[in-house]
Phi, psi and omega in degrees: 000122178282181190203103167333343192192123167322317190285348174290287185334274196302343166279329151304329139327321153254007175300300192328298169322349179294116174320134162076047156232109191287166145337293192318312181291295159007281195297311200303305180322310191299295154341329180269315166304322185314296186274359195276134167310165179282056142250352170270329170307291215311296207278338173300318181300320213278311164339292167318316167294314159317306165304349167238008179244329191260356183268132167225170193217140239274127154011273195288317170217034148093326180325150126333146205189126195262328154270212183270351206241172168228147168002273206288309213277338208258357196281119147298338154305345194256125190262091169307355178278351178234150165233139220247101185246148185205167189312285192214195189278002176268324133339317175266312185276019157277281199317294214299286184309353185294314255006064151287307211257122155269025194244216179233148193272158139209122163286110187286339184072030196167173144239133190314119175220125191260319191302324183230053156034056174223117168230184212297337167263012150298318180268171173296033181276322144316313211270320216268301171334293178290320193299349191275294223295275200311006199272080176009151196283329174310319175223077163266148242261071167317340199182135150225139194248120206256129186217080162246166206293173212246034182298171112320329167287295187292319200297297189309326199278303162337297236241337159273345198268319168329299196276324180301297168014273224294305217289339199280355190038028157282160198278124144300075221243148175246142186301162160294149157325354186283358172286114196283131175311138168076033148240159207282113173289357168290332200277336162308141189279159223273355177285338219242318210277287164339293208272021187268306165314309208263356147274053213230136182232186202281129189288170162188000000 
């Protein structure tokens, strides 16, 4: 593709890296950007820069986070007793739009996959451990609700986090089946997603 100006070229060269953006979409972007004032140009860089220099990730589960705490660890509204463990942050905004779940989240940041050399101590599975042990005798953690995608993988990761679980005698539970096997919870739609939180049965 030729390019009028070196500086379009380099800027679609790095839009392009962006997932699921093509040249073309790129090229369409830059071009938008272009005719856009410079001060909206400004604040998308300044943003973007802000978001990758200033997120921190939250204490307690791991979420994404502008403090040391995120939103939900920090809502008095949100029913500490149950925690909610899922994959990454995109998990907690599938679920969060469902409004099915009030409780709190952990993010393992992962999955157990041995094929591509991620095992139980890559993830946030210890942090998960102290946080059951470590939870007031007054407000303790009753359920943890395991909401990993329905994998070979989320099944292998499940089925160790049970077993971390069991000596804390908390109730252990899995989202329902309405998630089609061998697919992405992000990619579910938020009714299939929703009645899946609120059937969610007993892990075993």
């Amino acid at each position: 593709m030729n390019y009028p100006s070196k500086l379009i070229e380099d800027a679609v060269n790095e839009i392009s890296k962006l997932p699921g953006i093509g040249k073309k979409t790129a090229l369409r972007l830059a071009l938008h950007l272009l005719k856009r004032e410079e001060e909206h140009t400004r604040s998308l860089s300044d943003a973007l820069v802000a978001m990758r220099t200033q997120t921190q990730f939250c204490r307690q589960c791991h979420n994404i986070a502008d403090e040391e705490l995120c939103n939900i660890c920090k809502s008095a509204k949100r029913d500490s007793s149950l925690v909610c463990v899922v994959v990454d942050t995109r998990d907690v905004l599938a679920i969060e739009n469902t409004s099915q779940y009030n409780g709190l989240y952990h993010v393992l940041g992962g999955i157990i996959s041995p094929l591509e050399g991620i095992g139980p101590a890559d993830l946030h599975i210890e942090s998960l451990v102290r946080r059951i042990a470590d939870a007031p005798s007054d407000e303790p953690v009753r359920e943890v609700i395991l909401a990993l995608s329905p994998t070979m993988e989320g099944d292998t990761t499940a089925f160790y986090l049970q077993k971390k679980l069991r000596p804390s005698g908390v109730k252990v539970s899995t989202i329902a089946r309405g998630v089609p096997v061998g697919g992405d919870l992000e990619y579910a739609d938020e009714v299939t997603l929703g009645r899946s939180i609120v059937s969610r049965v007993a892990y075993d």
